[in-house]
C-alpha positions in Angstrom: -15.1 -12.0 -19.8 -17.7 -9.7 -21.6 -20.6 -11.0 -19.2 -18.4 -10.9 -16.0 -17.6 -7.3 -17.0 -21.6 -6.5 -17.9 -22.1 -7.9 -14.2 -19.7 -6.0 -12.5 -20.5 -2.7 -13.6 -24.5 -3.6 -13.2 -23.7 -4.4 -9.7 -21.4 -1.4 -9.0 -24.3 1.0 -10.3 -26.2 0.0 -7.6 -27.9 2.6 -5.4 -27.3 2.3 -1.7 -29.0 -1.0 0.3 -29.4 -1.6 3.7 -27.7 0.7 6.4 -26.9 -0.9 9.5 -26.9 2.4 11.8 -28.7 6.0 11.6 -26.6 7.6 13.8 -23.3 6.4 12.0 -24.0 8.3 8.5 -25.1 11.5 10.7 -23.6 14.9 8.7 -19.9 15.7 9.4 -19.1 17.3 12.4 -15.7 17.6 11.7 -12.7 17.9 9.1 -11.2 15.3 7.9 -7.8 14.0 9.7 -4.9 12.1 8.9 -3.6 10.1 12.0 -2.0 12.2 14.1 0.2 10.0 16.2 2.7 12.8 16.8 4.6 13.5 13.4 4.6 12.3 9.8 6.4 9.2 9.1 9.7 10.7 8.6 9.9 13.9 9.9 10.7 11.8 13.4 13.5 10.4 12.3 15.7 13.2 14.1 19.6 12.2 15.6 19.1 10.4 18.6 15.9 9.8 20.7 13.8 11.7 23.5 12.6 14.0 21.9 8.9 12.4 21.0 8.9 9.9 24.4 5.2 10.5 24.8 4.4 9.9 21.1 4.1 7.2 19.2 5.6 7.1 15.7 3.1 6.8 12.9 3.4 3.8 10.4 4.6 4.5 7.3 3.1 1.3 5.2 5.0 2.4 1.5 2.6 1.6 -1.6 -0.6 2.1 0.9 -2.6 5.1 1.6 -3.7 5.9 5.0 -7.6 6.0 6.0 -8.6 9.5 7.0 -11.5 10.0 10.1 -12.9 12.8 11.7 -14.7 13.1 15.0 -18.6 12.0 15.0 -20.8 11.5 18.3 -17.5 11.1 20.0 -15.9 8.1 17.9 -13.4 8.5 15.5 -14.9 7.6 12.1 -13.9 6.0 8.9 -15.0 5.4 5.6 -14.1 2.0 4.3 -15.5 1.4 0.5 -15.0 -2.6 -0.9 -14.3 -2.2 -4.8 -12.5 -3.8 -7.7 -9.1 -2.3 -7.9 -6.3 -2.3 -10.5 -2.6 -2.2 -9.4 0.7 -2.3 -11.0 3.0 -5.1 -10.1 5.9 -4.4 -11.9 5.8 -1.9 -15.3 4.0 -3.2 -18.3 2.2 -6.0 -15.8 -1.1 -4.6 -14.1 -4.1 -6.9 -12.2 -7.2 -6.3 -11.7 -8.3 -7.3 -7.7 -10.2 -6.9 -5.3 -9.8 -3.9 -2.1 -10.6 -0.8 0.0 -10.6 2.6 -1.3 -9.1 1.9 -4.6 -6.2 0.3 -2.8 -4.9 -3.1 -2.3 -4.5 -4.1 0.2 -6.4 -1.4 1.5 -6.0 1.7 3.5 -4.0 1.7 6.2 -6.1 2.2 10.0 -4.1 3.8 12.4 -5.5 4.7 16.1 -5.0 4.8 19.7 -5.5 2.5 22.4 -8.8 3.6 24.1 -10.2 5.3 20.6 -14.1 4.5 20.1 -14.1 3.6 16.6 -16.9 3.7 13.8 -16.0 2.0 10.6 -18.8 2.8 8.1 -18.1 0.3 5.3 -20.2 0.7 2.0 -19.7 -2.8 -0.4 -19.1 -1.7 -4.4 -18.2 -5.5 -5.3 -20.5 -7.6 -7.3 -21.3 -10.1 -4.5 -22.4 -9.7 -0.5 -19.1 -9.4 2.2 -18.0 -8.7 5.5 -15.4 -7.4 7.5 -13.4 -9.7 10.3 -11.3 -7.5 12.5 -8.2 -9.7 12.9 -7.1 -10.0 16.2 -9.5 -7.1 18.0 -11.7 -8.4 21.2 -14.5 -7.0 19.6 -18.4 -7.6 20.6 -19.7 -10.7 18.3 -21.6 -8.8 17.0 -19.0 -6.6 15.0 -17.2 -9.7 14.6 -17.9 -9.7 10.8 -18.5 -13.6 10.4 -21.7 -13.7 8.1 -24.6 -15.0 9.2 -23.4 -16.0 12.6 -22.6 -12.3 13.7 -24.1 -10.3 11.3 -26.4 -10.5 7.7 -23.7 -10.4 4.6 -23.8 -6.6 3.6 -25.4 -7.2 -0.3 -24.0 -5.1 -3.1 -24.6 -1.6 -2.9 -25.7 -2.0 0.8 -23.9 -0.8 4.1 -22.9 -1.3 7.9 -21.5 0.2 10.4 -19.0 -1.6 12.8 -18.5 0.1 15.8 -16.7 -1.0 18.8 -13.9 0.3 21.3 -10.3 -0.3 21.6 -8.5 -1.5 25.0 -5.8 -3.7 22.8 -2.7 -2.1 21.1 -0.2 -3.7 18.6 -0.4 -4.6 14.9 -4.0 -6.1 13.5 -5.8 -6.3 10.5 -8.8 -6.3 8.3 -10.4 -8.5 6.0 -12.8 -10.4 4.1 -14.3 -13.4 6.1 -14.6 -14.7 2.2 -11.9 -17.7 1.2 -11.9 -16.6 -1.9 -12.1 -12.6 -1.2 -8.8 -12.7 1.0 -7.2 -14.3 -2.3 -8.4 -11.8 -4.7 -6.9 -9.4 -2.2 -9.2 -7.9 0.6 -6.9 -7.0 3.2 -5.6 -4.1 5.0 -3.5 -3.0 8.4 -5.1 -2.1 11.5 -2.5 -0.5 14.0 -3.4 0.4 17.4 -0.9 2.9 19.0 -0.2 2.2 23.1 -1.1 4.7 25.6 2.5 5.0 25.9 5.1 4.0 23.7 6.9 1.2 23.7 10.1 1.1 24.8 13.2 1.1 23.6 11.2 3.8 21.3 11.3 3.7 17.6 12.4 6.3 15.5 10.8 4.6 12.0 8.0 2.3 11.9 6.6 0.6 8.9 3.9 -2.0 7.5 4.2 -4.3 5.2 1.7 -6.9 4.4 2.3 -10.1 2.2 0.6 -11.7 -0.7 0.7 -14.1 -3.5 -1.3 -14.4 -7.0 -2.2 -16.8 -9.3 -2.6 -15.1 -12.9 -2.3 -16.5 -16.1 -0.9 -15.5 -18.5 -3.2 -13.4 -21.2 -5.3 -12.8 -17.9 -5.1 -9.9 -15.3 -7.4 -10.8 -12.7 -6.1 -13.8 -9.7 -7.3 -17.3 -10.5 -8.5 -17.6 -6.6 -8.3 -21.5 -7.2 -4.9 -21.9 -8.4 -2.5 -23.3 -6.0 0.8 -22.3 -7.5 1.6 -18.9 -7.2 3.7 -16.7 -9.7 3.4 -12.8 -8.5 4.7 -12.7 -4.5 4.0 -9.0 -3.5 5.1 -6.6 -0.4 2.0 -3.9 -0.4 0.2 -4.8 -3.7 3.7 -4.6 -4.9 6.2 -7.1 -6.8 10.4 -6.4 -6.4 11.7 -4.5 -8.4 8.4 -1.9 -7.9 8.5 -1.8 -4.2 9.4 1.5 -2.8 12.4 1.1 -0.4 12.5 1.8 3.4 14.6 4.2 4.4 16.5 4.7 8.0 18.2 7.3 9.0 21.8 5.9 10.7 21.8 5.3 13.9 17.8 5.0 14.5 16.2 2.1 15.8 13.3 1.0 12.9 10.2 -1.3 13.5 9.1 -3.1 10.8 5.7 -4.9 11.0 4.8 -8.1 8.7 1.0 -9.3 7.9 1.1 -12.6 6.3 -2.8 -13.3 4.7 -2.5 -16.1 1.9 -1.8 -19.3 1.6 2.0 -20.1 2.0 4.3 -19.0 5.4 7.4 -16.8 4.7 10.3 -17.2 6.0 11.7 -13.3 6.1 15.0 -12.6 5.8 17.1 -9.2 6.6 20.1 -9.1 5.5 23.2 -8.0 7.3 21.7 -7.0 10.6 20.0 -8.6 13.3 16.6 -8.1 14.7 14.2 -9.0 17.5 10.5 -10.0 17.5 8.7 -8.2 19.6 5.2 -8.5 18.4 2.8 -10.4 17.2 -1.2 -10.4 15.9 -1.8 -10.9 19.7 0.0 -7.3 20.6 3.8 -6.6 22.3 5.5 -9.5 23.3 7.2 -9.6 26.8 11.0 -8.8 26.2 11.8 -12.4 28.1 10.5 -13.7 24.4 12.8 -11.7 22.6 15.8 -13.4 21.0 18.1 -12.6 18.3 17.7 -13.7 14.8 17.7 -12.9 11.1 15.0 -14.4 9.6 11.2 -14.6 10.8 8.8 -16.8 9.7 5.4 -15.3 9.1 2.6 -17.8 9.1 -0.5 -17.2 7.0 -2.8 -15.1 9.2 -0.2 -14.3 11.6 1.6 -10.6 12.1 5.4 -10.5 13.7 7.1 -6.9 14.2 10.8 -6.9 14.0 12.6 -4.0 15.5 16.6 -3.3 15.4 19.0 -0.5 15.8 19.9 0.1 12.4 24.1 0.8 12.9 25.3 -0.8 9.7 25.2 1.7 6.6 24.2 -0.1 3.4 21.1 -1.0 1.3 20.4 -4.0 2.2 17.3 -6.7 1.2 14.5 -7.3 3.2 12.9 -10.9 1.5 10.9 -14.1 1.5 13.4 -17.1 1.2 11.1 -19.4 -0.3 13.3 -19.8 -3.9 10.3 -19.3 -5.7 9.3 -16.1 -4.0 12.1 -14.7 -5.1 11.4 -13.9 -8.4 8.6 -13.0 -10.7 6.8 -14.3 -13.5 8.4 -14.8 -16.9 5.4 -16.4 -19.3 3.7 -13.4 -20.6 5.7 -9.9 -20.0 5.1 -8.2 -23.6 1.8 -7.4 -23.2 -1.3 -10.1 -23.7 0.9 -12.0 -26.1 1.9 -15.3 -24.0 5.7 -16.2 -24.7 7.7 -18.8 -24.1 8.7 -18.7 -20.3 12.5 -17.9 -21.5 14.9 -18.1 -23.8 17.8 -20.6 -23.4 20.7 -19.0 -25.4 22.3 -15.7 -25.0 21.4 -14.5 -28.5 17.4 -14.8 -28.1 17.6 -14.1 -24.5 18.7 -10.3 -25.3 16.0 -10.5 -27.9 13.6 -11.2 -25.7 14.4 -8.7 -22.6 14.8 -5.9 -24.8 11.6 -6.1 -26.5 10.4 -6.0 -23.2 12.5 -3.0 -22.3 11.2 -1.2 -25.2 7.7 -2.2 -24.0 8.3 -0.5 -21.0 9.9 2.8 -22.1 13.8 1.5 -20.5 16.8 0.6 -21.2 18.3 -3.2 -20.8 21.5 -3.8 -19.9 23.2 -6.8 -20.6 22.9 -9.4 -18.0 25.7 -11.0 -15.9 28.8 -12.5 -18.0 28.2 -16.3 -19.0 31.0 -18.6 -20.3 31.5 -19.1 -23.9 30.5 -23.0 -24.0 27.6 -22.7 -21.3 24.8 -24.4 -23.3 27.1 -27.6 -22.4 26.8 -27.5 -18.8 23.9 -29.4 -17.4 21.1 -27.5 -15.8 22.3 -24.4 -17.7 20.5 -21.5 -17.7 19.3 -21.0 -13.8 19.5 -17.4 -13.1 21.5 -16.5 -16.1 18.4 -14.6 -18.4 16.2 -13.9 -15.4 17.8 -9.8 -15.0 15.7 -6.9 -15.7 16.4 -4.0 -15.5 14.1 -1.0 -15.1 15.7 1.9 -12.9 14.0 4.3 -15.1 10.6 2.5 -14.2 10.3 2.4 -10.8 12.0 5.5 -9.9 11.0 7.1 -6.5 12.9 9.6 -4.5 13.3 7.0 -2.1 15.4 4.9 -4.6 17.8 7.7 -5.0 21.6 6.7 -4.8 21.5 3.3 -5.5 23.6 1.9 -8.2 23.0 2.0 -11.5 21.0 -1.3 -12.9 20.4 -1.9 -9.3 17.1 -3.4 -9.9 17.9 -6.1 -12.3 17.8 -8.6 -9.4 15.5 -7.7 -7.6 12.0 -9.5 -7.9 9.5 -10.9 -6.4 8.9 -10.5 -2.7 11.3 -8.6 -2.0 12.6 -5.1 -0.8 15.6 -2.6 0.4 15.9 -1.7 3.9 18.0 1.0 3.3 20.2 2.6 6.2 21.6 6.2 4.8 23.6 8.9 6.8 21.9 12.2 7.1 22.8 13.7 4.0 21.8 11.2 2.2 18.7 11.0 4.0 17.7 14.7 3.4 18.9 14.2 -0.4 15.8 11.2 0.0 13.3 13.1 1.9 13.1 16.3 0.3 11.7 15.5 -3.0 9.6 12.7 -1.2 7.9 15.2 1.1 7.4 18.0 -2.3 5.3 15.0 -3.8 8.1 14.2 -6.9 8.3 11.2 -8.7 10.9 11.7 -11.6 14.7 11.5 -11.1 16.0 14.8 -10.9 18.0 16.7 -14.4 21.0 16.7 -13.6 21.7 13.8 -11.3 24.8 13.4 -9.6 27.5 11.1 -11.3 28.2 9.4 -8.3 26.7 6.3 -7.0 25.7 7.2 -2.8 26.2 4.0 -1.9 26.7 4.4 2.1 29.7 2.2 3.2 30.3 1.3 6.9 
């Protein structure tokens, strides 16, 4: 590991290689912008709708940043840096990976149907890449396919993609390596329509899904490995995904990028949605039907819209068994353990040195029966709870029940539909930037009923 480390940072101290275009590393010209779509990502979410019909809603993609540009020789312009990342799955379990801008997956791109865009992509990874634009009609050359569209970009070296945009709907970006994509090199591009779809969106969100292969007493994705033990929305693994929140009575978009090696079958629970997109852009509504659960193929992108009029917090997950839960062979550190305990005794042993590893504290699981051990096949789910409120805190997992993340894991996440108190009581410390629960929290558990 010493000599892969020794490599990594000789490669990343390189100086700058080959540049693909003069023009496209000209001086600023302009500020820096977010995307300016119309408003932030929730201070749309007003009662009722009309009020932003000429807009678009920006994506809110939870867990991922969002790629700033400014204006140069009439394009809008991005900087897009490839780089080892390291990102939390869960508390006390971190990997090291591969992304954009010291995200994974990377930065969210959000423009406008009609932009001219210049990506200026710089490559900080220890080995030559590309960039394939997922979806876009873009000239072959810009394609990103090495060799056949364009020369690999070496460590240290740069190029410029530059194209325009007559498509709209939800795309992405990524390595045109095998092994890249696994070790993470993915990220959302969303083209906004000239005009917005109808019926409009008050929310919109991105979520992108993964799988990793990492052993235990290891940190960093076994690209090779077949069997998969972290599943991840964002970079993330349940019970450290941040929530989406809706505010009653809106209609939400939620748009699902699928780049790995296993299809997800994605479940909502208790509402009912529509597909109306895919990676090839809006759907006509003839195609729309209702359903529950959307299968998201690998390389594939669906968006699922529905008028969120059932209060609740409710889980948005991948039904594959396995995907619903994380991995249990080496949570105290680099210390591999057993995978679990199989009596009650060592069981609470085990999760509460983990607990105090972690800085929370463990509540006891679910009630077993007293002669357990003696039923065949016994323990299934019965030692797999852990809780870690305290962890994973953000405001937008105020309300919820205490030891409410205890069973959550894996690829999974809360859709959750709030009235407008509770909404503002969300919001507020979300848009002043804090992260701890608040002093004096209420003693009373804002669980919306309806």
């Amino acid at each position: 590991m010493s000599s892969r480390r020794s490599f990594m940072q000789s490669a990343l101290s390189l100086g700058a290689g080959l540049v693909a275009s003069a023009k496209a590393f000209a001086g600023p010209q302009n500020e820096h912008h977010p995307m300016q779509m119309g408003e932030g990502p929730h201070a749309h979410a007003q009662k009722g709708r009309g009020s932003h019909a000429t807009q678009s809603v920006q994506v809110d993609t939870p867990d991922v940043p969002q790629l700033p540009w400014r204006i140069v020789d009439g394009a809008k312009e991005f900087h897009l840096v490839a780089e080892p990342v390291k990102r939390r799955l869960i508390p006390g379990r971190d990997m090291v990976v591969w992304g954009y801008n010291g995200s994974c997956p990377g930065p969210t791109i959000q423009v406008n149907q009609g932009d001219r865009v210049r990506i200026v992509f710089e490559n900080r990874l220890p080995e030559s890449t590309t960039i394939h634009w997922h979806g876009l009609e873009v000239p072959v050359e810009m394609d990103g396919l090495p060799y056949i569209s364009q020369k690999p970009v070496p460590p240290g070296g740069k190029f410029a993609y530059e194209f325009a945009l007559h498509q709209a709907g939800t795309f992405f970006y990524h390595s045109h390596g095998a092994m890249q994509e696994m070790m993470g090199m993915i990220g959302l591009f969303i083209i906004h329509p000239e005009k917005p779809w109808t019926p409009r969106v008050d929310h919109d969100f991105g979520i992108v899904l993964q799988e990793w292969a990492i052993l235990p007493n290891s940190n960093v994705p076994n690209t090779a490995n077949m069997e998969f033990n972290w599943l991840t929305f964002n970079g993330k693994a349940a019970p450290d995904t941040t929530p989406i929140v809706a505010r009653h009575g809106s209609r939400v978009r939620i748009r699902l990028v699928n780049l790995g090696m296993d299809h997800h079958p994605i479940h909502l629970h208790g509402n009912t949605f529509f597909v109306t997109g895919t990676e090839g852009g809006r759907q006509p509504e003839a195609r729309w039907g209702p359903e529950n659960t959307v299968l998201v193929g690998v390389a594939q992108a669906r968006d699922i819209e529905f008028d969120a009029k059932y209060l609740g917090d409710w889980m948005l997950h991948c039904h594959l068994p396995h995907h619903m839960m994380n991995s249990m062979s080496d949570l105290i550190g680099d210390r591999m353990i057993t995978t679990m305990q199989l009596n009650d005794k060592d069981a609470l042993m085990q999760m509460q040195t983990f607990a105090d590893n972690i800085g929370v504290e463990h509540i006891h699981h679910a009630p077993i029966a007293p002669d357990a051990d003696k039923v065949p096949g016994f323990p299934q789910d019965a030692f797999m709870e852990m809780g870690m409120d305290k962890a994973v805190y953000r405001p937008e997992n105020y309300g919820l029940p205490p030891n409410w993340s205890a069973s959550v894991m894996g690829m999974m996440a809360l859709v959750r539909v709030v009235p407008d108190d509770l909404y503002e009581k969300i919001m507020t410390p979300k848009a002043r930037g804090e992260s701890q629960p608040p002093q004096q929290p209420e003693n009373i558990h804002e669980h919306p009923q309806g």
